[in-house]
C-alpha positions as a Markdown table, in Angstrom:
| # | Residue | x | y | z |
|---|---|---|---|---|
| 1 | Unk | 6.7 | 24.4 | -28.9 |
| 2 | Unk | 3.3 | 23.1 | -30.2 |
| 3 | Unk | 0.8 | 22.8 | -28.1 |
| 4 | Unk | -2.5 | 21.0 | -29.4 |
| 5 | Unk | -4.7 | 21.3 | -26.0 |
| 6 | Unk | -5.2 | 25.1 | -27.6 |
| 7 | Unk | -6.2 | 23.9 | -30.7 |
| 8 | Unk | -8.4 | 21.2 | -29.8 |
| 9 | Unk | -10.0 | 23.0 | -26.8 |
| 10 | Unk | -10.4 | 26.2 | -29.3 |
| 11 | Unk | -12.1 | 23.4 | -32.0 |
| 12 | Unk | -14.2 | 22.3 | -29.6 |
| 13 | Unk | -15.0 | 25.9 | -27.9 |
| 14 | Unk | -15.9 | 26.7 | -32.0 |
| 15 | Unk | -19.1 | 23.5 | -32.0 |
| 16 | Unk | -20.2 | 25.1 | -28.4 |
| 17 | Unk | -20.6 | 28.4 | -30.7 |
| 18 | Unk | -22.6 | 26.6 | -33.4 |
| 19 | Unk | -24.6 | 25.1 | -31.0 |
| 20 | Unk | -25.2 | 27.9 | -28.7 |
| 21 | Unk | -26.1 | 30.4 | -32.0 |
| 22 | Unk | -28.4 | 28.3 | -33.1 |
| 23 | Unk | -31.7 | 31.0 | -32.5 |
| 24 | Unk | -29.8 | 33.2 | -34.5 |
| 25 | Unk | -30.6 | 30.5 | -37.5 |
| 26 | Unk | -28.8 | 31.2 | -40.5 |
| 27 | Unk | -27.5 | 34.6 | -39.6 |
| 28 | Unk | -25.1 | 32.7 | -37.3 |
| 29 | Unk | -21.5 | 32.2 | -38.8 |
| 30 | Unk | -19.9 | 28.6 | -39.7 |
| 31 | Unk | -17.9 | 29.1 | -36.4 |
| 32 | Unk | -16.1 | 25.4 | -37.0 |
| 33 | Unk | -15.2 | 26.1 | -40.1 |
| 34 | Unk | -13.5 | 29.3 | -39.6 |
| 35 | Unk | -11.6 | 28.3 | -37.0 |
| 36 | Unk | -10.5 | 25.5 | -39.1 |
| 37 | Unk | -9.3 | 27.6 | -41.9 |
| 38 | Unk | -7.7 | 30.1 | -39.3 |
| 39 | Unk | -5.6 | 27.3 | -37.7 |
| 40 | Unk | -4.5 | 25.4 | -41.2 |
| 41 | Unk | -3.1 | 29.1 | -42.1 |
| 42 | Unk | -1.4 | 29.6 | -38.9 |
| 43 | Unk | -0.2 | 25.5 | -38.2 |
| 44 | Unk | -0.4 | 23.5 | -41.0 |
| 45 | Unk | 0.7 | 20.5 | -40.2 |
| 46 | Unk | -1.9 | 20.4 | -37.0 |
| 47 | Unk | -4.8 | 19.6 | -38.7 |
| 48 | Unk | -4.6 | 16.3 | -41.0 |
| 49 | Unk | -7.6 | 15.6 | -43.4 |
| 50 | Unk | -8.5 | 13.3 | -40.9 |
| 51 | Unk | -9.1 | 15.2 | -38.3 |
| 52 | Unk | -11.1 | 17.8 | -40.8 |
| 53 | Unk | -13.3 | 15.0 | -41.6 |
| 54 | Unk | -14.1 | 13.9 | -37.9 |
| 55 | Unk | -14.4 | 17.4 | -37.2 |
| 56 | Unk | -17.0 | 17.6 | -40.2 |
| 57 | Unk | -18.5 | 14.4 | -38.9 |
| 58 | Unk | -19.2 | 16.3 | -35.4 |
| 59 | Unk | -21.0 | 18.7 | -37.3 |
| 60 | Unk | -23.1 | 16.9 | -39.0 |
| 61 | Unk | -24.4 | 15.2 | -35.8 |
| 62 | Unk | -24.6 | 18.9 | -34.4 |
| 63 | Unk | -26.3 | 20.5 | -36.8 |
| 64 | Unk | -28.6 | 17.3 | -37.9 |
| 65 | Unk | -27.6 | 17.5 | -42.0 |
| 66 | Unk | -26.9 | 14.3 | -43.6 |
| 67 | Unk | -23.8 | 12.5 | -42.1 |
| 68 | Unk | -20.6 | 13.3 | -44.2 |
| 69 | Unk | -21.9 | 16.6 | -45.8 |
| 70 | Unk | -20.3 | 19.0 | -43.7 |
| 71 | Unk | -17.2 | 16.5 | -43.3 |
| 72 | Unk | -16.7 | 16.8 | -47.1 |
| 73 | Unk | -17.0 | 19.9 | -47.8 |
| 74 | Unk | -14.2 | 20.5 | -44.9 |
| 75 | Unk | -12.0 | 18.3 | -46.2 |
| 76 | Unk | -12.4 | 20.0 | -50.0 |
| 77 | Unk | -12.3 | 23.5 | -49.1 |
| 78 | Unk | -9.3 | 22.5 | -46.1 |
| 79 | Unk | -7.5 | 20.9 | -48.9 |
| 80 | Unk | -8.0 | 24.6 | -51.0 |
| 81 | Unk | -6.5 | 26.6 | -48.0 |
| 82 | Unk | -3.2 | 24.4 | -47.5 |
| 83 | Unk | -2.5 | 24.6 | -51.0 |
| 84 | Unk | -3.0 | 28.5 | -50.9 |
| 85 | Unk | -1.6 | 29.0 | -47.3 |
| 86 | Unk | 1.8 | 30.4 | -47.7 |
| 87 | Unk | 0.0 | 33.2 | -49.9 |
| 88 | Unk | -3.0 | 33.7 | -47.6 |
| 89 | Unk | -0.5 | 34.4 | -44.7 |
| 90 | Unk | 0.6 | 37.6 | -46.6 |
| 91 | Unk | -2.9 | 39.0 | -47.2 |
| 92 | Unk | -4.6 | 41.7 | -44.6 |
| 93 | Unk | -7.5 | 40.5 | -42.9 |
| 94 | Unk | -9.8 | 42.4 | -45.2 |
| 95 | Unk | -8.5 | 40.4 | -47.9 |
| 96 | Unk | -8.8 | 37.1 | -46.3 |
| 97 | Unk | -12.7 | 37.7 | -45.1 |
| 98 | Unk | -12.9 | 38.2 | -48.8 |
| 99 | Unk | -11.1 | 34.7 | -49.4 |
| 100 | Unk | -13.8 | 32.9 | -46.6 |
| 101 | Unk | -16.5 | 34.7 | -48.4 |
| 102 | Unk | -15.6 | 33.0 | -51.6 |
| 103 | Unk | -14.8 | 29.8 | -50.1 |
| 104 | Unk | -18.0 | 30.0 | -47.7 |
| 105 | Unk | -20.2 | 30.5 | -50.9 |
| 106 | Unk | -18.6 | 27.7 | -52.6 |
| 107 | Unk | -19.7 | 25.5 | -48.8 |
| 108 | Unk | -23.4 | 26.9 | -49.1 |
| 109 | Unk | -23.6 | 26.2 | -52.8 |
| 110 | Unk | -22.0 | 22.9 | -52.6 |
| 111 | Unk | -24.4 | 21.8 | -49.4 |
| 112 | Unk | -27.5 | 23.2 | -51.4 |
| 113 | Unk | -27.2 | 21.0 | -54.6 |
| 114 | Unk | -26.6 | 18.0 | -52.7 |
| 115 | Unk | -29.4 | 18.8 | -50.2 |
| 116 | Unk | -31.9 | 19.6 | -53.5 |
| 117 | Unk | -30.0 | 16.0 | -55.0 |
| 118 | Unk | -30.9 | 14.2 | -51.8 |
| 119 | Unk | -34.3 | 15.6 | -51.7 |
| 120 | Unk | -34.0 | 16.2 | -48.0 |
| 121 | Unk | -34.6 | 19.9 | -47.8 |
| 122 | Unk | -32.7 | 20.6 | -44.5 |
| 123 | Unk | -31.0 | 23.4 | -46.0 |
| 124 | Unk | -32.7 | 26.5 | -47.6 |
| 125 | Unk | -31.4 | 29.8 | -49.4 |
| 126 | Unk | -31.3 | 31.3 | -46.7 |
| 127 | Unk | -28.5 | 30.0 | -45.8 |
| 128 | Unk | -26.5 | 32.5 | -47.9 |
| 129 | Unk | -26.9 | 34.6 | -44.7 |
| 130 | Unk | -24.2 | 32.8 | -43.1 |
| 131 | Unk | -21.5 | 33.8 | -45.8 |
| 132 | Unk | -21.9 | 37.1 | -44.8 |
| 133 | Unk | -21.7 | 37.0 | -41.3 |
| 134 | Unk | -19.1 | 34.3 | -41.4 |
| 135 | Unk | -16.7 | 37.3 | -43.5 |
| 136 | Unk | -17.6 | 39.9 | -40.8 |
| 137 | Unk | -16.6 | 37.6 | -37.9 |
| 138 | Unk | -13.6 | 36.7 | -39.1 |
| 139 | Unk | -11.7 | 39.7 | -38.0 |
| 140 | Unk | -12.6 | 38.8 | -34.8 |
| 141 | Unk | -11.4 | 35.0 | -34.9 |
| 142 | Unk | -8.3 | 36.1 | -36.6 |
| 143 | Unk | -7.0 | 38.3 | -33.7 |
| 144 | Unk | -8.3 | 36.3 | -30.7 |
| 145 | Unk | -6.7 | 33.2 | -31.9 |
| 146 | Unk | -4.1 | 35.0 | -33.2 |
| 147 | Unk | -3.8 | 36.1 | -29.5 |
| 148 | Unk | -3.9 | 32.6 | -28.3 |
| 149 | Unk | -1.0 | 31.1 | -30.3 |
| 150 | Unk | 1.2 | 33.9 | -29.3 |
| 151 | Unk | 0.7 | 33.7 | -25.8 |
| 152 | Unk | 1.3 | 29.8 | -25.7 |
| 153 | Unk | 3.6 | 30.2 | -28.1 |
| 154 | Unk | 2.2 | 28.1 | -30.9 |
| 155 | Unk | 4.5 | 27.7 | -34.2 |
């Protein structure tokens, strides 16, 4: 049985997050995008590209960065984790915070040159923070929504 109120009510619990870590700045994690990537490796076929981009959209408009950065970078790096989710399934959760790290950097470095193409200096390097902590809290988005689609029986 699929049940998309958890999904979409977890989505939407993850752009509370972002929004309510904002004082922590850019030691706070990319919540939305983690639970993005934690939901395309567990359901697949739940999230279209679509969807990613609207959800990318909402950040944009939550964060205040130019409209469609966020949303294309999801949709890229989205794209990257269902090709690569039948192998990511099989790796320890170690080994995947080492996967969001990579794919986090390639988000920070990718939002960076367009921010320094655009001129509009939203974004600065400090923003490299955000990879880290994004790897450490993944553990911790792994088993609680692990938890979640267990309990409502999610497949």
């Amino acid at each position: 049985m699929n049940n998309p109120l958890v999904i979409i009510l977890s989505t939407f619990f993850s752009v509370i997050l972002t929004i309510s870590t904002f004082p922590l700045g850019y030691f706070s994690p990319d919540w939305i995008f983690l639970v993005i990537i934690y939901w395309i490796i567990a359901v697949p076929s739940m999230y279209g590209f679509f969807v990613i981009w609207l959800i990318g959209i909402i950040t944009d408009v939550a964060v205040g960065s130019t409209l469609g950065m966020n949303a294309l970078t999801y949709v890229f790096l989205s794209y990257v984790v269902k090709k690569l989710y039948k192998s990511l399934r099989y790796f320890t959760v170690i080994q995947q915070s080492i996967i969001i790290l990579v794919l986090m950097a390639i988000k920070i470095t990718f939002l960076l040159w367009v921010d320094v193409m655009l001129g509009t200096d939203i974004y600065s390097t400090s923003m490299f923070w955000t990879i880290i902590t994004s790897a450490f809290v993944w553990p911790i988005i792994f088993y609680s929504l692990r938890y979640f689609r267990r309990r409502y029986n999610i497949a």
